[in-house]
Every structure is written in C-alpha cells, then in structure tokens.
C-alpha positions as CSV (number, residue, x, y, z in Angstrom):
1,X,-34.1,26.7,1.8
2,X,-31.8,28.2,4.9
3,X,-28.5,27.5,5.4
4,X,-26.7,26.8,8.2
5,X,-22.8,27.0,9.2
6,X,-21.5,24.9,11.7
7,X,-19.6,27.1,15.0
8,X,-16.2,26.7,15.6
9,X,-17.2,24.2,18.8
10,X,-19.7,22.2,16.4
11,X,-17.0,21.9,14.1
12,X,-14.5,21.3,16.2
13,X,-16.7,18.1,17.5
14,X,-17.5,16.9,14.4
15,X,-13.9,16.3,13.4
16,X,-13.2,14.7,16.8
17,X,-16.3,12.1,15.9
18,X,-15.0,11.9,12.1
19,X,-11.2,11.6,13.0
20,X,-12.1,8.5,16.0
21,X,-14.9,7.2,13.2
22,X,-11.5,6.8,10.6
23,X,-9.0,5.4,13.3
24,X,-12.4,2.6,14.4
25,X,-12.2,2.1,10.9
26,X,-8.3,1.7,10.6
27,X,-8.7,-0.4,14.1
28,X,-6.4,1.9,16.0
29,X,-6.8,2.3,19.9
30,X,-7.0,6.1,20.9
31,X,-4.0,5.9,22.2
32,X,-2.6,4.3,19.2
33,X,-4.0,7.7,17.8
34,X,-2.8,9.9,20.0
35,X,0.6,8.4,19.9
36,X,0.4,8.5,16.3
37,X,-1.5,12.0,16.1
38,X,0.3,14.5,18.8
39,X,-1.7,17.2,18.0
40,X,-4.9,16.0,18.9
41,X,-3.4,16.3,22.7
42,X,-1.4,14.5,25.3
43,X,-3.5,12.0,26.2
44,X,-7.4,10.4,25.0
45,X,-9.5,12.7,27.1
46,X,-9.0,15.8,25.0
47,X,-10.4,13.7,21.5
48,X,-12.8,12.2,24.1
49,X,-14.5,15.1,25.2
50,X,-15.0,16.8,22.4
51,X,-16.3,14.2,20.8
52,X,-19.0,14.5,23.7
53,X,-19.5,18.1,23.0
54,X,-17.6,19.1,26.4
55,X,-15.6,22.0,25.2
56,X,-16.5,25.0,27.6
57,X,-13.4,24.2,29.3
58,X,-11.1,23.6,26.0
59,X,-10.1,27.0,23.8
60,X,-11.9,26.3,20.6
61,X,-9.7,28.7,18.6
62,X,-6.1,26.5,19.5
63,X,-8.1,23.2,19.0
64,X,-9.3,23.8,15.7
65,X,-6.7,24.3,13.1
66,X,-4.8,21.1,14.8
67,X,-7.6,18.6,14.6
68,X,-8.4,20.1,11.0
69,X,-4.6,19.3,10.1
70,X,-5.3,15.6,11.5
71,X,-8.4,15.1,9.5
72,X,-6.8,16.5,6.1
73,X,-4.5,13.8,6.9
74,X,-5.7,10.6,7.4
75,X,-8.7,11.7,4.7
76,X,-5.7,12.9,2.1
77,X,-2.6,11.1,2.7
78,X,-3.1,9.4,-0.8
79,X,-3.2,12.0,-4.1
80,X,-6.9,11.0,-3.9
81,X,-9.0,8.4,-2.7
82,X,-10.2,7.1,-6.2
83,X,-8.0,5.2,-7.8
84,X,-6.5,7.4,-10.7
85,X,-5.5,4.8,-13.7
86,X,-2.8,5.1,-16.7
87,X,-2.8,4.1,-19.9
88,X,-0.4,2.0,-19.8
89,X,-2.6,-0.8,-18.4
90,X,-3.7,-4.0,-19.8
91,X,-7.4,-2.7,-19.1
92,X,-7.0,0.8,-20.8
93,X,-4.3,-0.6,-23.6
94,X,-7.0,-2.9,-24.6
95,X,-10.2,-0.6,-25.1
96,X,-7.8,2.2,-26.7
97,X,-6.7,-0.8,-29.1
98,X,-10.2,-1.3,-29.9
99,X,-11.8,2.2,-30.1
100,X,-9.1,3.1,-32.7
101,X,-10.8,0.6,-34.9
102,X,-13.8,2.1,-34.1
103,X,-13.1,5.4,-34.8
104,X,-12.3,4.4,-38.2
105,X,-14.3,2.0,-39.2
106,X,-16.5,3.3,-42.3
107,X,-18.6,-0.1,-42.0
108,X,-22.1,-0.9,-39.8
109,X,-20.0,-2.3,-37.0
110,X,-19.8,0.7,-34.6
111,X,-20.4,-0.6,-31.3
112,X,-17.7,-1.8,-28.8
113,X,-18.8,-3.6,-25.6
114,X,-16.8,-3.9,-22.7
115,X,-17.1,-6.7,-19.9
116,X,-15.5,-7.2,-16.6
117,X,-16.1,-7.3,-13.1
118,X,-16.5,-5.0,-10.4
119,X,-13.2,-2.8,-10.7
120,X,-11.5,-4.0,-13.3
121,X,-11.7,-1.0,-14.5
122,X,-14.0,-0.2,-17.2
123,X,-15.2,3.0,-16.4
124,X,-11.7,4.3,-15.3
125,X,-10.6,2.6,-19.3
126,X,-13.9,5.0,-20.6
127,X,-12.2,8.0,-18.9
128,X,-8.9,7.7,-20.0
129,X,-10.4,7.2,-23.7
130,X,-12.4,9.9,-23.6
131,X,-9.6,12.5,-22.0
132,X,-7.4,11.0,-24.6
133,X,-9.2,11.9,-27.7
134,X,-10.7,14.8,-26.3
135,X,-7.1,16.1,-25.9
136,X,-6.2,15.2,-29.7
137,X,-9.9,17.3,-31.4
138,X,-10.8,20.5,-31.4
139,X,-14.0,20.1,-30.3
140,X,-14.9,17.0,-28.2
141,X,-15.6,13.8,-29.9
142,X,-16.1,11.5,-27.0
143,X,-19.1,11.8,-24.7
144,X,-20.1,9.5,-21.7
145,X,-23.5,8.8,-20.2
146,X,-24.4,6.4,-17.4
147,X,-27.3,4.3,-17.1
148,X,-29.5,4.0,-14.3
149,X,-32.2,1.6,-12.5
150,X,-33.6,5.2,-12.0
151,X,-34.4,5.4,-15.5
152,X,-36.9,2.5,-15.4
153,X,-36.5,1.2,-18.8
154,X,-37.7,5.2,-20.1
155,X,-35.9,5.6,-23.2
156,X,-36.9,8.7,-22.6
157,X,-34.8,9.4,-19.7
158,X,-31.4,7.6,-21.9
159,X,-32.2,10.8,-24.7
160,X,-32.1,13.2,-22.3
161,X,-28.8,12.2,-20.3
162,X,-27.2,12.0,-24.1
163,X,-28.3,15.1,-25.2
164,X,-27.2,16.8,-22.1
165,X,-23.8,15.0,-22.3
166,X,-23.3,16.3,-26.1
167,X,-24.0,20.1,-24.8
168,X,-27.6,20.1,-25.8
169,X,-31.0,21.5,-24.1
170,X,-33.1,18.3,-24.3
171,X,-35.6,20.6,-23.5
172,X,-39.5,19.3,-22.7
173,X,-39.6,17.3,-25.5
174,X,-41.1,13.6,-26.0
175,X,-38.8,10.6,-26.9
176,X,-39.8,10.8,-30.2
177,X,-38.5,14.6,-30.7
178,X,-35.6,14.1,-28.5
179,X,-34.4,11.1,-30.6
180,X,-35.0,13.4,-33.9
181,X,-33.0,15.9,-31.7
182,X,-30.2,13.6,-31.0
183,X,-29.7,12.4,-34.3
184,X,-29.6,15.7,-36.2
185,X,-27.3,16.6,-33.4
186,X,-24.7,13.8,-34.2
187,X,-24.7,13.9,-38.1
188,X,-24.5,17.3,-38.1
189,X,-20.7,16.8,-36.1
190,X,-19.6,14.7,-38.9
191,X,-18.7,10.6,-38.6
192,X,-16.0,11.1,-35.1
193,X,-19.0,11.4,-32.6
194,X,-18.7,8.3,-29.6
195,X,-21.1,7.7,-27.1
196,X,-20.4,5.7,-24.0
197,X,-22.8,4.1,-21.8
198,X,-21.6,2.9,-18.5
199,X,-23.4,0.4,-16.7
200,X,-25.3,-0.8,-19.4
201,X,-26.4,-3.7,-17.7
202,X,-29.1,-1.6,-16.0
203,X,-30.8,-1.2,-19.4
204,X,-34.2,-2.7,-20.8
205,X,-35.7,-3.7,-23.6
206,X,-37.3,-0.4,-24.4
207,X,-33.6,1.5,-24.3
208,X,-32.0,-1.0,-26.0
209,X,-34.5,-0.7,-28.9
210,X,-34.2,3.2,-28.7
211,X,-30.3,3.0,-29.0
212,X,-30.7,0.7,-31.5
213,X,-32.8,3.5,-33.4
214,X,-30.1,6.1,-32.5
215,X,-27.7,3.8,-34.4
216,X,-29.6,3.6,-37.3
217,X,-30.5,7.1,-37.8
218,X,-27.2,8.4,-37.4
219,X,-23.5,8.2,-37.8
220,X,-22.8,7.5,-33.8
221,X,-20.4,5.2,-32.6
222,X,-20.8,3.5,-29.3
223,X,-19.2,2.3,-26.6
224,X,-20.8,-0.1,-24.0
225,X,-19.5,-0.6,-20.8
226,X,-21.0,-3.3,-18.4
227,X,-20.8,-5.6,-15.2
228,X,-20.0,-8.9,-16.7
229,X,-22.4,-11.2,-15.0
230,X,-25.5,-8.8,-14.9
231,X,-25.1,-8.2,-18.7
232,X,-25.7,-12.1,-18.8
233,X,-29.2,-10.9,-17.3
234,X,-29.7,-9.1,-20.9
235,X,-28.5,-11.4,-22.6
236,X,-30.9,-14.2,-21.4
237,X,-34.2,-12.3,-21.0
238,X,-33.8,-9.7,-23.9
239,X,-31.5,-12.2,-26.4
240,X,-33.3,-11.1,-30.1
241,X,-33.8,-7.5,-28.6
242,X,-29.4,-7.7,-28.1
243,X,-29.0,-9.5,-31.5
244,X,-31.0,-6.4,-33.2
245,X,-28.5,-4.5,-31.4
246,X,-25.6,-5.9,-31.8
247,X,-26.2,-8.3,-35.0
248,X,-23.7,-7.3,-38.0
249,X,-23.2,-3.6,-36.0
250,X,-21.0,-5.5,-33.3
251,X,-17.0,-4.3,-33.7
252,X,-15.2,-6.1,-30.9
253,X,-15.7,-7.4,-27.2
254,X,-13.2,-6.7,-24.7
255,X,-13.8,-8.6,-21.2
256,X,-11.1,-7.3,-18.7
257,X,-10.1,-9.5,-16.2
258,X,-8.9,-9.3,-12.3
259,X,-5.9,-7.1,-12.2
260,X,-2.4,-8.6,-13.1
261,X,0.6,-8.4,-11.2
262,X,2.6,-5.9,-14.2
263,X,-0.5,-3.8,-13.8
264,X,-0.2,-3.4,-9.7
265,X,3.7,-3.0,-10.3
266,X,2.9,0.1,-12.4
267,X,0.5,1.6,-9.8
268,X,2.9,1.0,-7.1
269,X,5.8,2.6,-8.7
270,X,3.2,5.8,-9.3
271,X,1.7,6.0,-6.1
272,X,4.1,4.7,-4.1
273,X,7.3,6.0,-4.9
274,X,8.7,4.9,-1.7
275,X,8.4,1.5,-2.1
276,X,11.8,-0.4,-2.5
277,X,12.9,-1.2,-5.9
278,X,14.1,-4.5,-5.3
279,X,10.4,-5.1,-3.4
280,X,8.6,-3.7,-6.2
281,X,7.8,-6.8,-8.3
282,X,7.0,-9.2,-5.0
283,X,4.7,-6.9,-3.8
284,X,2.6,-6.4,-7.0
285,X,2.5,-10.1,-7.2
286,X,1.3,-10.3,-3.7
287,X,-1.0,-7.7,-4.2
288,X,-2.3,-8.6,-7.3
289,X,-2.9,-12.0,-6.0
290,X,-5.1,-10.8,-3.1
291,X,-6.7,-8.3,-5.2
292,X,-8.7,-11.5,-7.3
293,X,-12.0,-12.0,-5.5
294,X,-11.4,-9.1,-3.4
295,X,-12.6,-6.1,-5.2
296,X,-10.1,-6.1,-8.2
297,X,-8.5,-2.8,-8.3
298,X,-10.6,-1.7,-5.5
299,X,-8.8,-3.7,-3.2
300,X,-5.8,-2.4,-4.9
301,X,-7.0,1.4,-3.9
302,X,-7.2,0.5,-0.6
303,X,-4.4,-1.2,0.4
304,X,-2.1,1.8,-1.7
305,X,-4.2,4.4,0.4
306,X,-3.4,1.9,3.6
307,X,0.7,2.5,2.4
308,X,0.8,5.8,1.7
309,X,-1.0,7.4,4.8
310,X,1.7,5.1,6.7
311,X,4.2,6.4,4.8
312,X,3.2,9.8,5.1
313,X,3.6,9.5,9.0
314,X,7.2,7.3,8.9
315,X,8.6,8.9,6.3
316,X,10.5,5.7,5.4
317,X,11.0,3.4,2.3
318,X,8.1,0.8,1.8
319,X,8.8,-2.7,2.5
320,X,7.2,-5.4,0.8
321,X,6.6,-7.1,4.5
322,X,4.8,-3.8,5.0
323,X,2.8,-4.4,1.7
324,X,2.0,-7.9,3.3
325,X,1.0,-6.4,6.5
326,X,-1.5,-3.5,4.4
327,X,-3.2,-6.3,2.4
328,X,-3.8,-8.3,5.9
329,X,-5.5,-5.0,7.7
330,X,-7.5,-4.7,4.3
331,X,-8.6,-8.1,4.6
332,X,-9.3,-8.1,8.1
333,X,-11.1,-5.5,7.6
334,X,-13.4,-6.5,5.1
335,X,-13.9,-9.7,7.0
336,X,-14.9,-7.1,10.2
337,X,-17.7,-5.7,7.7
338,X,-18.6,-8.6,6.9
339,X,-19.3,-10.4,9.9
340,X,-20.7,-7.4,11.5
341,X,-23.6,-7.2,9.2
C-alpha cells in the first residue's frame, strides 16, 4: 500500500479547514479568531482562502509554520485532551482500597467488579492501579484487556487478547489450547497475577463461562470493570451464568458515583493552577454540580480544556465567573449537538 505526503499548500489548507472546524466548534466568528489568533493574518480572507485552496497568490513557506503554531494551540493548550486522573480520588482511592484485599486474599474470592457510569472513571481507576503496582514488582503483575461487541460472545477472541496482554504468542491455537495456554501461563507467575477486563458489559454467556474456567484452573485474580446499567443487561438475561461466576468467588463491589465537588477541586488545582485560591472550592462545587448528568468527568475534561486554552491566550488568574461562563459554552454546546442531530 502507497503512501502519500501532503504538499506544503495541501497542508497548509488543511489546517485552515481544521483550525475554522475547532473555532465552529468553540462558536467563535472568524473575526473573533483572527482577533484572537494574529497570526493567521490581518483580516478573514487569508483563513478564507486557503481554506478554498486559493493559495497561488499567498507564500506557502511564511504561511505554514504560523497556522501550524495556531493549530498546536487550540488542539494542545491543555497537558492533553484525556483527562489524566490521580490517586487521590474518591474513584481511584476506592478500587486501590479494594484490590489490596485482593491481592492478598489466599481465599476463592478473587474477583473485584467495578460499576459506574459513563466517566466516572473506571477505566482511568484500572490505569492508575495497574501503573501503581507495576511500579512496586519486578516484573508486571497487573494486566488489562478490554472487551468488545467485536468479539461476538468468542471466548475465543477473550483468550487471545489475555494472552497477548500477559506477553504471550496466543499463536493459532483453538480455545481449548489457548485456555490450557493461559492457565499454565498464570500459575507458572506465582499467586500476584490480575487481570482486568474493561467493559465487561459487552460480554456473553460463552465468555463469561470461559473466564469462569480461567478462574478455576488457575491462581488469577480479576478485576471487572463495567457500565453500570448495561451490566444490569447480564445480570437479567445471563443471572445463574453470573452467580457461577461470581457465587462464593465474589471479593467486593465498588459502584462509583458522579464526580464530587472535593474530587473537581483536586483536578482544578492540578490543571489549572491559575485558578484563584479563594475561587477554588465554588468552582468545583459549580462544576461538579453540572458535571452530574452531563458526562461525569467528561464534562469535567471539557470545561478544564475550555479554561486552560483561555488561559493560555490571557495569561491571567481564573475566575470562578469564568468557570461559570466555561461550563455554560460546554452546555450550550452539547445542547447545539444535540439539536442539530
């Protein structure tokens, strides 16, 4: 398969279309932009006609590097645009609490589920666990996989993404090799091996039986990570398949819940450093409060993104009226998407 790199003029258009499809997005006028954005020339007809490809009058070369600048910029204002997480949240101070106990437990419960909605963040909690412990071995003890509708209930498929996660050629092997594979892999790393499945909810019966073989035939620990209401799916149409499962092998359950507000305060004094001290705790209340029903801690990313490209370009302590005004856009926003569908 060929190749093909974009010319200075192609690329040069392409970061006028990307740059005016961000600013749409950001509902900013070109002017607004320009205003905001110097570089990108004095007035809208520059951005404009590039974007049109009309750039046999314009030099390429002086264009380029500036409208590359702008891009990094409203793309990277933020340290990244996923939300990183600490462990000194609720979320992640409750699933360390847990697989602690399941590290050492020397009894059949070995299997930790974890509930919540859509970004409360369970697999951010997975990742911090797993860098955690990692950090602490020699050789890594904590290994994630994540399930897929792809899969289509092929236990098969589940073997192979777990072997591959713990290092190993699954090779062309059927399930019931790669499940002899798997096991002889685990026991042979003594009793410290964890597995974690994210989005366990996608599962079906035939996985769900298979892990529960896995379990049996070796020392494994698990770690179950699912959306909250579509696990109830499982739960209903699978219920003696789960109990098999689960049964007297169950260690805890922790179901996070919608962010709180000492949970936003701790991300905005990390990511926004700017923010005024004596605003801090209002606007992680305010934010917190709008982040329930609104994505969770993806409404959180957002709106922090929102404040810190603003920031970037003010270069002025954060208010918490300017919090207010980030968490409106956000919401307008969403309601734009919304109504536009």
């Amino acid at each position: 398969m060929s190749t093909q790199t974009q010319t200075p003029a192609q690329e040069l258009r392409t970061l006028a279309l990307q740059i005016l499809e961000i600013s749409n997005a950001d509902d900013l006028s070109k002017a607004e932009l320009i205003r905001l954005h110097p570089g990108l020339g004095q007035s809208d007809k520059t951005i404009t006609a590039i974007a049109k490809g009309k750039t046999d009058d314009l030099d390429v070369a002086k264009w380029l590097p500036a409208y590359r600048a702008v891009f990094a910029e409203l793309v990277g204002a933020s340290d990244d645009d996923e939300l990183t997480l600490y462990e000194e949240l609720s979320s992640a101070k409750a699933v360390r609490g847990q697989t602690s106990r399941l590290i050492f437990s020397k009894t059949l419960a070995r299997i930790l589920i974890i509930k919540g909605e859509t970004g409360t963040g369970k697999t951010s909690a997975l990742d911090i666990i797993r860098e955690k412990y990692n950090g602490m071995t020699v050789q890594p003890q904590v290994f994630r996989v994540e399930a897929s509708a792809a899969w289509g209930d092929r236990p098969n498929s589940m073997l192979e993404e777990m072997l591959t996660a713990l290092g190993v050629d699954p090779g062309r092997r059927n399930a019931t090799a790669r499940l002899r594979k798997l096991s002889d892999t685990i026991n042979t790393r003594g009793v410290g091996t964890i597995i974690q499945v994210d989005e366990v909810h996608d599962f079906g019966v035939r996985c769900l039986r298979t892990l529960k073989t896995v379990i049996s035939q070796s020392n494994v620990k698990i770690q179950l990570a699912c959306h909250k209401r579509l696990f109830r799916t499982i739960e209903t149409e699978h219920a003696d398949d789960l109990s098999q499962l689960t049964g007297n092998r169950l260690l805890a359950i922790v179901e996070l819940g919608a962010p709180q507000a000492d949970d936003v305060k701790i991300l905005l004094q990390k990511r926004l450093p700017a923010i005024v001290t004596d605003h801090l705790a209002a606007a992680a209340a305010e934010l917190a409060r709008h982040a329930r029903g609104n994505g969770n801690l993806a409404f959180v990313r957002e709106v922090l993104v929102r404040a810190h490209r603003a920031q970037a370009k003010a270069q002025t302590p954060i208010t918490f009226e300017e919090i207010k005004r980030h968490i409106s856009d956000e919401l307008k926003a969403r309601n734009k998407a919304t109504t536009s569908l």
